[in-house]
MIMI-169519 format. One record per atom (N, C-alpha, C, CB): atom name; residue number from 0; x, y, z. Coordinates in steps of 0.1 Angstrom, whole numbers, m for minus. Glycine has a CB too. Example, Ala and Ser with C-alpha at 12.3 -4.5 7.8 and 13.67 -1.06 7.14 Angstrom:
@atom: N | n: 0 | u: 132 | v: m57 | w: 78 $
@atom: CA | n: 0 | u: 123 | v: m45 | w: 78 $
@atom: C | n: 0 | u: 132 | v: m33 | w: 78 $
@atom: CB | n: 0 | u: 113 | v: m45 | w: 90 $
@atom: N | n: 1 | u: 128 | v: m22 | w: 71 $
@atom: CA | n: 1 | u: 137 | v: m11 | w: 71 $
@atom: C | n: 1 | u: 129 | v: 0 | w: 79 $
@atom: CB | n: 1 | u: 141 | v: m6 | w: 57 $
END
This chain:
@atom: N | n: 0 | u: 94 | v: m2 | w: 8 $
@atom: CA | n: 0 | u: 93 | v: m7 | w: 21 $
@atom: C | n: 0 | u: 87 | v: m21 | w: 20 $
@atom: CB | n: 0 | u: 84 | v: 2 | w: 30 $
@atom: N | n: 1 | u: 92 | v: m33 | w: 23 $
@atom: CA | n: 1 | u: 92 | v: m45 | w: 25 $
@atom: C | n: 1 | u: 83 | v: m46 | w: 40 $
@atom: CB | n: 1 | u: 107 | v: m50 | w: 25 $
@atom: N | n: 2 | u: 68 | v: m51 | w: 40 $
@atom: CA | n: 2 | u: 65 | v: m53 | w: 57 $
@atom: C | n: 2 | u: 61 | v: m68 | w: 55 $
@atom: CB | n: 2 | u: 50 | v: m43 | w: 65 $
@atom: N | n: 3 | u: 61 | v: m72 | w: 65 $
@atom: CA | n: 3 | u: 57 | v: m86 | w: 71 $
@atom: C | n: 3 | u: 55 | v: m89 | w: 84 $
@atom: CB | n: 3 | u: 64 | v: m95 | w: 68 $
@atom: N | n: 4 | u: 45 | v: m97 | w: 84 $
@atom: CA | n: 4 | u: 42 | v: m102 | w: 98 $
@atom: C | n: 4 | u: 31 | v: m112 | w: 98 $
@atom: CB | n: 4 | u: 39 | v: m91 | w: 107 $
@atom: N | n: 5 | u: 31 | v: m114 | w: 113 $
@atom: CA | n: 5 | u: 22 | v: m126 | w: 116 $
@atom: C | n: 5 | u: 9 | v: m126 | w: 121 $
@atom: CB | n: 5 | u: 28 | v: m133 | w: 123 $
@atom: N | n: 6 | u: 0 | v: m137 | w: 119 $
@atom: CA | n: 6 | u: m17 | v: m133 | w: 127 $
@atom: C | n: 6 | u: m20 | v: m141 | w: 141 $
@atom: CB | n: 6 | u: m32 | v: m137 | w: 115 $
@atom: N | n: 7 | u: m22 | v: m141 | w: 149 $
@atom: CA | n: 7 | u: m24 | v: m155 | w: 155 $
@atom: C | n: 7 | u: m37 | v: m148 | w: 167 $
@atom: CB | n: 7 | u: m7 | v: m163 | w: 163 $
@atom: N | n: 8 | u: m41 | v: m162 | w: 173 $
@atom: CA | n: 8 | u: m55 | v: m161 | w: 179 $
@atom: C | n: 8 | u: m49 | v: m153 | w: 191 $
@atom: CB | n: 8 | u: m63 | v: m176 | w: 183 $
@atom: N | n: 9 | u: m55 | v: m144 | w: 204 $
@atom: CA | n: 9 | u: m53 | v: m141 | w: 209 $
@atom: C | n: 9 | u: m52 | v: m145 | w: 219 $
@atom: CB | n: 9 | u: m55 | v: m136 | w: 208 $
@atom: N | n: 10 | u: m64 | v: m161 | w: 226 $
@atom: CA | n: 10 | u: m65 | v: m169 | w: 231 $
@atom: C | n: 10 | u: m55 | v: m179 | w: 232 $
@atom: CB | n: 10 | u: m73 | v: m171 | w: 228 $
@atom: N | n: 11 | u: m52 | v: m184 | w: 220 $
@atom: CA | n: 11 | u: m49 | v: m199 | w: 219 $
@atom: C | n: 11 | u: m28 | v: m195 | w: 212 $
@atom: CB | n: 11 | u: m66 | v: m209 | w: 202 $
@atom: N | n: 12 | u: m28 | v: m182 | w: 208 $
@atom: CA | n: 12 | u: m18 | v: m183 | w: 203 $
@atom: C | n: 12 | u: m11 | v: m186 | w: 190 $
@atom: CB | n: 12 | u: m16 | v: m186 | w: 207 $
@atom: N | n: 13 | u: m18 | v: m194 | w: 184 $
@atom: CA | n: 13 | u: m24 | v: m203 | w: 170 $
@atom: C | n: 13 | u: m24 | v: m193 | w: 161 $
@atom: CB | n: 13 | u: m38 | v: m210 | w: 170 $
@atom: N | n: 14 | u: m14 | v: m198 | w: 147 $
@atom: CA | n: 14 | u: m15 | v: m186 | w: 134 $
@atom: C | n: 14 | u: m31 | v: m188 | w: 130 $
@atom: CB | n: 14 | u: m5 | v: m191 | w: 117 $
@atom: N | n: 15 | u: m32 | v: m175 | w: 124 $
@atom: CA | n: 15 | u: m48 | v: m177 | w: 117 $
@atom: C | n: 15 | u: m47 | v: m173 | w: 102 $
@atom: CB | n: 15 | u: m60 | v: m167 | w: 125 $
@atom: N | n: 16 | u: m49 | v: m184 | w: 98 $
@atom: CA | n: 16 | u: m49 | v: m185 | w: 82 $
@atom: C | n: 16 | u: m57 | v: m179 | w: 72 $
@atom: CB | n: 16 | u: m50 | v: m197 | w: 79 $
@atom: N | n: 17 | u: m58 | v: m171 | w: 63 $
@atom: CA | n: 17 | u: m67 | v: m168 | w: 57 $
@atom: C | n: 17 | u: m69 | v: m151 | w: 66 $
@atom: CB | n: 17 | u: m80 | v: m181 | w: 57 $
@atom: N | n: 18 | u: m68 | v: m145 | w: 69 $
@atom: CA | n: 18 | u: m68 | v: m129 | w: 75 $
@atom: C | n: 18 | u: m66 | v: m124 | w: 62 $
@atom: CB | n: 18 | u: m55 | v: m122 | w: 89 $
@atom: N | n: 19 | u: m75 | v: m113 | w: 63 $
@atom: CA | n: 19 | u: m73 | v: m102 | w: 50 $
@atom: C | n: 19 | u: m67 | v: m93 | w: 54 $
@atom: CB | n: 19 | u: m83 | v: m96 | w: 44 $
@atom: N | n: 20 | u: m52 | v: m87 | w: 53 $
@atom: CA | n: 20 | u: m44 | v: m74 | w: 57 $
@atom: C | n: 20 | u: m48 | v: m59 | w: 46 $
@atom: CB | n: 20 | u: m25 | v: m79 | w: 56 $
@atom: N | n: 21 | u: m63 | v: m51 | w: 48 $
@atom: CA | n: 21 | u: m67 | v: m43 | w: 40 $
@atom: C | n: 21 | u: m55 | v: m30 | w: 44 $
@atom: CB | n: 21 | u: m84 | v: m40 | w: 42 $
@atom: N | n: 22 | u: m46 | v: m23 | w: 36 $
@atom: CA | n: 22 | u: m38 | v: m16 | w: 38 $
@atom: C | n: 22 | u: m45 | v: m1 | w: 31 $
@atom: CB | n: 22 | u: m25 | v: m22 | w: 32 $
@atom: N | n: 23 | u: m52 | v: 8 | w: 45 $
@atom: CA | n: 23 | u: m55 | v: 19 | w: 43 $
@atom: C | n: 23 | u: m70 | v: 19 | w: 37 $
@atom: CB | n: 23 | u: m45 | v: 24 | w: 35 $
@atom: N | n: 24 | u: m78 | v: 6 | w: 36 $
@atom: CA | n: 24 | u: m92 | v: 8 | w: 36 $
@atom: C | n: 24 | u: m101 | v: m7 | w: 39 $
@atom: CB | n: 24 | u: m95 | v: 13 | w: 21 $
@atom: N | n: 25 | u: m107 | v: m9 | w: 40 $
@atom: CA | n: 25 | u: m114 | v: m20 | w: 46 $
@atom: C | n: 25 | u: m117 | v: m31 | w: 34 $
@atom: CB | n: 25 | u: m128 | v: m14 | w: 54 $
@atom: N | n: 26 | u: m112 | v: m27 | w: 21 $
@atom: CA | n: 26 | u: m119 | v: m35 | w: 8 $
@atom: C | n: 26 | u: m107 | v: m45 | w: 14 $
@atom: CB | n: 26 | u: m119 | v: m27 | w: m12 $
@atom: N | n: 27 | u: m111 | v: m56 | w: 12 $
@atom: CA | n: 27 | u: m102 | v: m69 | w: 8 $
@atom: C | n: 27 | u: m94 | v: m72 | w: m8 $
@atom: CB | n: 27 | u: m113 | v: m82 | w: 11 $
@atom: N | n: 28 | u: m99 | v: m65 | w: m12 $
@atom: CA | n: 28 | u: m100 | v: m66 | w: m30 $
@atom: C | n: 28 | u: m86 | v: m62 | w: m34 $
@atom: CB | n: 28 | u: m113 | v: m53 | w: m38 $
@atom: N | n: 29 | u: m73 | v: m74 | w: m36 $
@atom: CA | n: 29 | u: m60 | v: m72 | w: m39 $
@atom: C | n: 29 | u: m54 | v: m71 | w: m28 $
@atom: CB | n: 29 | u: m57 | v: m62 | w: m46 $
@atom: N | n: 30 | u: m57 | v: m71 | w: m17 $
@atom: CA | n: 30 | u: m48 | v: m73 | w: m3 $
@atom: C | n: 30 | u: m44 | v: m83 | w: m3 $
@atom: CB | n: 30 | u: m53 | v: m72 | w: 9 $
@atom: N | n: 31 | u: m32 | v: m86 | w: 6 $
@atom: CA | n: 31 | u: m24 | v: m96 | w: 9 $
@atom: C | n: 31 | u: m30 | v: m104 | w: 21 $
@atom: CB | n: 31 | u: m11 | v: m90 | w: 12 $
@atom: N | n: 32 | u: m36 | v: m121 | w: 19 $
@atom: CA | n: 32 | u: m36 | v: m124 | w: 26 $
@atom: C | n: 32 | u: m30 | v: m135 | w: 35 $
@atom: CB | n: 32 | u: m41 | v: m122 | w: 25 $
@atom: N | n: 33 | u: m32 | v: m139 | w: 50 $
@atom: CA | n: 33 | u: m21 | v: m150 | w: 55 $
@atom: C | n: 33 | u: m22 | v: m161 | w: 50 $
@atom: CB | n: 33 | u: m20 | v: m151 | w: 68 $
@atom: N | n: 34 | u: m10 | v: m168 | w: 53 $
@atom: CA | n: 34 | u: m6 | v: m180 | w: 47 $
@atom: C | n: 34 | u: m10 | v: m194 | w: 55 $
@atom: CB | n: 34 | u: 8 | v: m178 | w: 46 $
@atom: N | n: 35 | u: m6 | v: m202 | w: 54 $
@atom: CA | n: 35 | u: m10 | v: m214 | w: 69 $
@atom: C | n: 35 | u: m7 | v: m208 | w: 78 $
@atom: CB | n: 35 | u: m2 | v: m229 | w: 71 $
@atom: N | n: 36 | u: 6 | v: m205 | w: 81 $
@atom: CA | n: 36 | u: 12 | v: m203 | w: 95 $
@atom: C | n: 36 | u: 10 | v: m185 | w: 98 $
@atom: CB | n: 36 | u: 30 | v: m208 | w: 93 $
@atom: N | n: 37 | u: m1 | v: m180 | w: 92 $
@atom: CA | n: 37 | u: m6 | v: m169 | w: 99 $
@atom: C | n: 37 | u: 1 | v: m154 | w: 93 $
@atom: CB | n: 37 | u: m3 | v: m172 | w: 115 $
@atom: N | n: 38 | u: 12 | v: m157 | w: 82 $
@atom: CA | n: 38 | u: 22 | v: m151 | w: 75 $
@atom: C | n: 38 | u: 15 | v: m145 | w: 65 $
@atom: CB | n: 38 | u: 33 | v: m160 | w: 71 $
@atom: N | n: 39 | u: 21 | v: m133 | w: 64 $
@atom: CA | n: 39 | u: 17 | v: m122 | w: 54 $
@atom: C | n: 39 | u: 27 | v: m110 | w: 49 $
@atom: CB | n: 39 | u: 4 | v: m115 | w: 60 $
@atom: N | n: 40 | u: 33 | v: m108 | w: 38 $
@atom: CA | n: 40 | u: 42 | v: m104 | w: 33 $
@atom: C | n: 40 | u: 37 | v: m91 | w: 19 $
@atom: CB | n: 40 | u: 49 | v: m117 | w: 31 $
@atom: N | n: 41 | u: 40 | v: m79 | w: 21 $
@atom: CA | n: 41 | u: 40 | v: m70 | w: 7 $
@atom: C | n: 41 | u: 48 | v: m59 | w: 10 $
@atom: CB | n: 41 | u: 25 | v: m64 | w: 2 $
@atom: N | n: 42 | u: 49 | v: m55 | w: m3 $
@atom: CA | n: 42 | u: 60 | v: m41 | w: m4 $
@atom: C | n: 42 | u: 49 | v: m31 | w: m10 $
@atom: CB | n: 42 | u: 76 | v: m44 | w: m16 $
@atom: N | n: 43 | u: 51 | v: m17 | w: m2 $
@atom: CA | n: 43 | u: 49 | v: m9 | w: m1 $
@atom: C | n: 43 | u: 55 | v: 5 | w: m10 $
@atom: CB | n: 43 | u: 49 | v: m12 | w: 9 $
@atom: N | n: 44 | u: 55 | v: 13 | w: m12 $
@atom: CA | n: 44 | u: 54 | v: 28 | w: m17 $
@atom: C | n: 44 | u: 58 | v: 34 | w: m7 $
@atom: CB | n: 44 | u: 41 | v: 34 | w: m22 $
@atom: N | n: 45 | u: 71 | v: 38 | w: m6 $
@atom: CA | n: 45 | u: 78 | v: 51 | w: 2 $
@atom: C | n: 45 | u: 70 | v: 64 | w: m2 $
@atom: CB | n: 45 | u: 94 | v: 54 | w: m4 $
@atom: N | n: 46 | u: 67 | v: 74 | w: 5 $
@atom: CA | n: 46 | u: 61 | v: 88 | w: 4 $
@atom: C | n: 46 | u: 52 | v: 91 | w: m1 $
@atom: CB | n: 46 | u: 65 | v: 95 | w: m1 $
@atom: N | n: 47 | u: 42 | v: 81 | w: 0 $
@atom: CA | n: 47 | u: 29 | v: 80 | w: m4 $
@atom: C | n: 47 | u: 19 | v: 88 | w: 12 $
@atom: CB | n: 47 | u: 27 | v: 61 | w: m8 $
@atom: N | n: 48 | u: 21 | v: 79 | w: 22 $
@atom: CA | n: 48 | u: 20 | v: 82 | w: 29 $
@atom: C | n: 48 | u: 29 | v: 82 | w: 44 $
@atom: CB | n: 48 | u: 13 | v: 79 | w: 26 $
@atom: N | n: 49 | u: 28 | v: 90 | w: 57 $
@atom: CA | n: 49 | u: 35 | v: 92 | w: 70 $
@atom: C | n: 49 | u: 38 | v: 75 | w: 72 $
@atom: CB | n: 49 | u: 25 | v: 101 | w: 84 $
@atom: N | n: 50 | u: 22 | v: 72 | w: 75 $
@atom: CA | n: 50 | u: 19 | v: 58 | w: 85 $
@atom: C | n: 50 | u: 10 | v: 51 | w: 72 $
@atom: CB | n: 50 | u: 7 | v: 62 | w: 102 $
@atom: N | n: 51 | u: 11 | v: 38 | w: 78 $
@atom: CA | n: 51 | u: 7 | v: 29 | w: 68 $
@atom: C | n: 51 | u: m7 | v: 25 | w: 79 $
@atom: CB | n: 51 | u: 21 | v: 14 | w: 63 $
@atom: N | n: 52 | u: m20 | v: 22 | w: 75 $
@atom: CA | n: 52 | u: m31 | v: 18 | w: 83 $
@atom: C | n: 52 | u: m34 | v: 5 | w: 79 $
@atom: CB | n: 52 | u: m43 | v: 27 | w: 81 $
@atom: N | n: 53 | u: m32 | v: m4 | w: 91 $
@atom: CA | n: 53 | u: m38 | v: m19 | w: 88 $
@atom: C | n: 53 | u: m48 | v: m22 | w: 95 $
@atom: CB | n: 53 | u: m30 | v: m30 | w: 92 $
@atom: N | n: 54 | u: m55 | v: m34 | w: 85 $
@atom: CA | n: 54 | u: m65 | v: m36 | w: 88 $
@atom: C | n: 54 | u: m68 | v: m52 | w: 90 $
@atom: CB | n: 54 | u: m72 | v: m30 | w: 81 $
@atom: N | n: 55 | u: m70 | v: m62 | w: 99 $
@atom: CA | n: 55 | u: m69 | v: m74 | w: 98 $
@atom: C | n: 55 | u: m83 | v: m77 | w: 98 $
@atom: CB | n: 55 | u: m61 | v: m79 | w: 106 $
@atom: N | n: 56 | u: m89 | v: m82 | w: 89 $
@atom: CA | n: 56 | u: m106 | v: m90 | w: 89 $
@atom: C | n: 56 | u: m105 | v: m103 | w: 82 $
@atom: CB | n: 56 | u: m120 | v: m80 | w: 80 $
@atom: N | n: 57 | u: m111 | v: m112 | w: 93 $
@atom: CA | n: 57 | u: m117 | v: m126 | w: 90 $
@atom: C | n: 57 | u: m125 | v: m129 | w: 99 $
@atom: CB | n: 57 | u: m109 | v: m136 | w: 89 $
@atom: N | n: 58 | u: m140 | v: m139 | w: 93 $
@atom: CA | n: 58 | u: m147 | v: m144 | w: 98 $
@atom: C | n: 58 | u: m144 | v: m148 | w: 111 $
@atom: CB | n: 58 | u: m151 | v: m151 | w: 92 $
@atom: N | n: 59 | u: m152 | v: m146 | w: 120 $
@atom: CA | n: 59 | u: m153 | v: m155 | w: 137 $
@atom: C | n: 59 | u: m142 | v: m144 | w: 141 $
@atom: CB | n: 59 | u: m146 | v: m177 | w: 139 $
@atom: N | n: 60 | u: m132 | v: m133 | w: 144 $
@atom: CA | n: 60 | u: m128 | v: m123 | w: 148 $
@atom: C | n: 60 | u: m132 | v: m107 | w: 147 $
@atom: CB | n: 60 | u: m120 | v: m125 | w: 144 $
@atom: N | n: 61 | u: m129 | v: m102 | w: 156 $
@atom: CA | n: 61 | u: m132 | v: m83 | w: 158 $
@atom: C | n: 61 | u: m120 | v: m81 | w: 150 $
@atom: CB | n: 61 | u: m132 | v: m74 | w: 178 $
@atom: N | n: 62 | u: m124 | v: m69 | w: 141 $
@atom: CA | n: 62 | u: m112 | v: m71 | w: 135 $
@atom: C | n: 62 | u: m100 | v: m63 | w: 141 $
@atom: CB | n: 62 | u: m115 | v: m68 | w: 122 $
@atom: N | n: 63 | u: m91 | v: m61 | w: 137 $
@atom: CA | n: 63 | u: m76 | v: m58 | w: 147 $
@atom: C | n: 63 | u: m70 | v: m44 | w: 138 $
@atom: CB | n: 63 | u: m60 | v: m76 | w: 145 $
@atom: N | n: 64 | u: m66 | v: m33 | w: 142 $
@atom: CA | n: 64 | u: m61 | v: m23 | w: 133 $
@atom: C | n: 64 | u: m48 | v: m22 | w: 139 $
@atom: CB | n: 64 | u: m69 | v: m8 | w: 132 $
@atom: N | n: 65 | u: m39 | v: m16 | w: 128 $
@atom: CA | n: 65 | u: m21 | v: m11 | w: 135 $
@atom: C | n: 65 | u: m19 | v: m1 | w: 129 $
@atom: CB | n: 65 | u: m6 | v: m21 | w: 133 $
@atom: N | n: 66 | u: m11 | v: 9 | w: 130 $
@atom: CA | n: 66 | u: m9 | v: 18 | w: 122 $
@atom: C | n: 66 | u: 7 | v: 15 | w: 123 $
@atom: CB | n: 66 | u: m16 | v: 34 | w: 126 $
@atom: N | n: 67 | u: 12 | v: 17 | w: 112 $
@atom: CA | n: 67 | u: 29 | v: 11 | w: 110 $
@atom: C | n: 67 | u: 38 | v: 27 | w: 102 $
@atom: CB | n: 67 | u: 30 | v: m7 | w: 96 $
@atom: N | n: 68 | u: 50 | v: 33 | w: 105 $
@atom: CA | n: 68 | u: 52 | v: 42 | w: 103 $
@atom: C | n: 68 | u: 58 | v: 38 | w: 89 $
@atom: CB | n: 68 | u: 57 | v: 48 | w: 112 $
@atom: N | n: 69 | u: 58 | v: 49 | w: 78 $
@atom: CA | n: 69 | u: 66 | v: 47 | w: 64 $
@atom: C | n: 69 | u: 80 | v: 51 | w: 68 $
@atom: CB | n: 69 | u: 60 | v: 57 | w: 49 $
@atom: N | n: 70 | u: 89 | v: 41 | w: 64 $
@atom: CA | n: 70 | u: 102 | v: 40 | w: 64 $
@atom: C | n: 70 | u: 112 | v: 28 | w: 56 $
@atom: CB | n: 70 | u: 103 | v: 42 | w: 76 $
@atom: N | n: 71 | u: 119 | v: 33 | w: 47 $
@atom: CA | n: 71 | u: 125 | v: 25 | w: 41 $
@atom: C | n: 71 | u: 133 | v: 14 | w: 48 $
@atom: CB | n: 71 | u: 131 | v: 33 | w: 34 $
@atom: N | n: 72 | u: 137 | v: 2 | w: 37 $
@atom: CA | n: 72 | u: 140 | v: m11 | w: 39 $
@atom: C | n: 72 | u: 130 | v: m23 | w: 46 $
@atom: CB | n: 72 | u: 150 | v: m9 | w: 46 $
@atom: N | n: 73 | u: 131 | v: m29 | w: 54 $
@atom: CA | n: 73 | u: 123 | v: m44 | w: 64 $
@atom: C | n: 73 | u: 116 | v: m40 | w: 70 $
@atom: CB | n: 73 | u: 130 | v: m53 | w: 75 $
@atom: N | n: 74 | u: 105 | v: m41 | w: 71 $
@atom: CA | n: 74 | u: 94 | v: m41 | w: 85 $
@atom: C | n: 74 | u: 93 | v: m53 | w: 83 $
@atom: CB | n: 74 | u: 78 | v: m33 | w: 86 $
@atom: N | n: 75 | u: 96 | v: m58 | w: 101 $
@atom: CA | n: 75 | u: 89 | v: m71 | w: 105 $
@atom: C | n: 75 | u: 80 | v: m63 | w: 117 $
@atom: CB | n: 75 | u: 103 | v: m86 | w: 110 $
@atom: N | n: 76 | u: 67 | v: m65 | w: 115 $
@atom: CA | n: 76 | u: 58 | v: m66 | w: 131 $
@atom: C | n: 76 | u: 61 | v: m76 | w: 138 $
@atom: CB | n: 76 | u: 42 | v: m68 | w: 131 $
@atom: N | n: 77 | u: 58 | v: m72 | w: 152 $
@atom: CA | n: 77 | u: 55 | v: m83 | w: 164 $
@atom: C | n: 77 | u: 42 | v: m88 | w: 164 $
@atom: CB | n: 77 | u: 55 | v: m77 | w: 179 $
@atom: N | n: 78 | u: 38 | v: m99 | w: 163 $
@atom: CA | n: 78 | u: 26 | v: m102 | w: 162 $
@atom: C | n: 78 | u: 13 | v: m98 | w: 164 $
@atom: CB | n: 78 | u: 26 | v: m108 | w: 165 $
@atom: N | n: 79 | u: 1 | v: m99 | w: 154 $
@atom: CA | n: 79 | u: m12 | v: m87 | w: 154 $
@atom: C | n: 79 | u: m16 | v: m99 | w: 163 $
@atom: CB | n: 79 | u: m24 | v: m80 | w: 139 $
@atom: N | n: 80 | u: m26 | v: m95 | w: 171 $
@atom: CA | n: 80 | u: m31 | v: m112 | w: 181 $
@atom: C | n: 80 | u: m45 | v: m105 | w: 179 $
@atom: CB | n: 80 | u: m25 | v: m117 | w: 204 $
@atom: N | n: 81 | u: m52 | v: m115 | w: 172 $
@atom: CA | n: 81 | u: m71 | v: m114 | w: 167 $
@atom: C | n: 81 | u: m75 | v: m121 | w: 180 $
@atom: CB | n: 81 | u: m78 | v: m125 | w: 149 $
@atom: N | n: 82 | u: m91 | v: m113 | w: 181 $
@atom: CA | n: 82 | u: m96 | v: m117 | w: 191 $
@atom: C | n: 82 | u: m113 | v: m120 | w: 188 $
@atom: CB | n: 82 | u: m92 | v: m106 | w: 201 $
@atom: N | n: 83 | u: m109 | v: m136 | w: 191 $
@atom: CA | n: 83 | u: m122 | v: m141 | w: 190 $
@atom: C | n: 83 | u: m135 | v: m137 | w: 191 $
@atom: CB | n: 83 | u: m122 | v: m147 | w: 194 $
@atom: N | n: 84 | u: m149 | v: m136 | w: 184 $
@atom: CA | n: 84 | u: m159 | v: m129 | w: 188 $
@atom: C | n: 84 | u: m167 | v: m142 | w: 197 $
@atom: CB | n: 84 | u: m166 | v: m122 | w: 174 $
@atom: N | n: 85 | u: m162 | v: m151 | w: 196 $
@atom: CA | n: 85 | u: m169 | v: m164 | w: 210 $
@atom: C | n: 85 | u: m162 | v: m166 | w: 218 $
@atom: CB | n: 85 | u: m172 | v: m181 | w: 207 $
END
C-alpha cells in the first residue's frame, strides 16, 4: 500500500513543513516526514494490520491523529489540517 498526503495549517491553509507522520506509535524515529509543500509519502505492509494509525507531531501544533484503512494499491488523503496551539 502506497499512502500519501498532505499537512497544512488549519488557520491559514499553508503546507507545514517538517510534521512527523508516526505510523502506529508516537516515536518519530524512521517516520516519514513532510516536505516544503507539506507532502509526505511511504509504502506500507498489506496484513499487517485492519487500519493504519497516524500520527502527525510538530512543534507549535496539537497533534492531529487519522486512522486510514489497509487496502491495497494508492492512498491519497484529503488533507490532515494541524491546529495551532496560539
Amino acid at each position: 500500500m502506497h499512502l500519501s498526503g498532505r499537512v497544512v495549517d488549519s488557520r491559514t491553509g499553508r503546507p507545514i513543513a517538517g510534521v512527523c507522520v508516526a505510523i502506529g506509535v508516537t516515536n518519530c524515529l524512521r517516520a516519514p516526514i513532510t516536505d516544503a509543500n507539506g507532502i509526505f509519502s511511504v509504502d506500507l505492509t498489506l496484513g499487517q494490520v485492519l487500519a493504519w494509525d497516524l500520527k502527525f507531531l510538530t512543534a507549535g501544533y496539537f497533534t492531529a491523529e487519522r486512522m486510514v484503512p489497509s487496502r491495497p494499491g494508492q492512498v491519497i488523503l484529503s488533507d490532515t489540517r494541524m491546529q495551532p496551539t496560539r
